[in-house]
C-alpha positions, 0 to 999 in steps of 0.5 A: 686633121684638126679644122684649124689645120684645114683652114690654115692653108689658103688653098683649102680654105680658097676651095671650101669657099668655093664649093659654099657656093655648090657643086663644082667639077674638079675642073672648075676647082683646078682652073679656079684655084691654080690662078688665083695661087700660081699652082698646078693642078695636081697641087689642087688635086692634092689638096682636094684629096685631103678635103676628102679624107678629112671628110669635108667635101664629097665627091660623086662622078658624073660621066666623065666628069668629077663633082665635088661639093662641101659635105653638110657636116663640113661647117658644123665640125668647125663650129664645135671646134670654135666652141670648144676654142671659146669655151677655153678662152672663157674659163682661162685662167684667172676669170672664173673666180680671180681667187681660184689660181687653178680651175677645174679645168687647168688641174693636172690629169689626177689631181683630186681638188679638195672640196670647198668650204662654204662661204663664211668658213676659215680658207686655209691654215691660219693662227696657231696651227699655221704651217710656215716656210722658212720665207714667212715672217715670225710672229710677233711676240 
């Protein structure tokens, strides 16, 4: 599950700011938690078990009791996500080079881009040979 999902839902998002703080028991959580958002404990249950899957908590037993505690990669999988979120936002469309309509990025899955020419050479087709579409203007004679 993507960590924006995990963390779009207030109830998952309440509990990992609690385990933050260390090692809970399910107990402690269910209490917390169904409180605070009017909901049962096994609704806390639910959400504890896709915190788990996803690999964001840990859980070990001790005694008759379950203890849970957000699992050390937890934060730094949300980091690369954000990183991965930013490193978009900083080459969207338009801010790379505003001359460039689409970079590297934004090229549809195939699309080999024709190479560059260096600074200083003609960009495109211009003069004679131009080609034009039925919307361009004729040249003047």
């Amino acid at each position: 599950m993507n960590p924006f999902q995990i963390f779009s839902e207030p109830i998952r998002r309440r509990i990992i700011e609690i385990l933050a703080s260390g090692e809970h028991s399910a107990g402690d959580l269910g209490a917390a938690v169904g409180v605070e958002f009017s909901v049962s404990r096994s609704a806390v249950s639910w959400h504890l078990r896709i915190l788990l899957d996803n690999g964001w908590i840990d859980v070990r037993g001790e005694e008759n009791r379950r203890l849970y505690r957000l699992d050390d990669d937890a934060i730094l999988t949300l980091e690369n996500a954000i990183y991965e979120l930013q490193e978009l936002w900083r080459r969207r469309i338009g801010v790379i080079a505003r001359n460039d309509p689409m970079p590297e990025h934004a090229l549809p899955i195939g699309y080999d881009r024709p190479p560059r020419l260096p600074s200083g050479e003609a960009k495109g087709l211009r003069g004679r040979g131009a080609r034009r579409g039925p919307w361009a203007p004729k040249p003047s004679s």
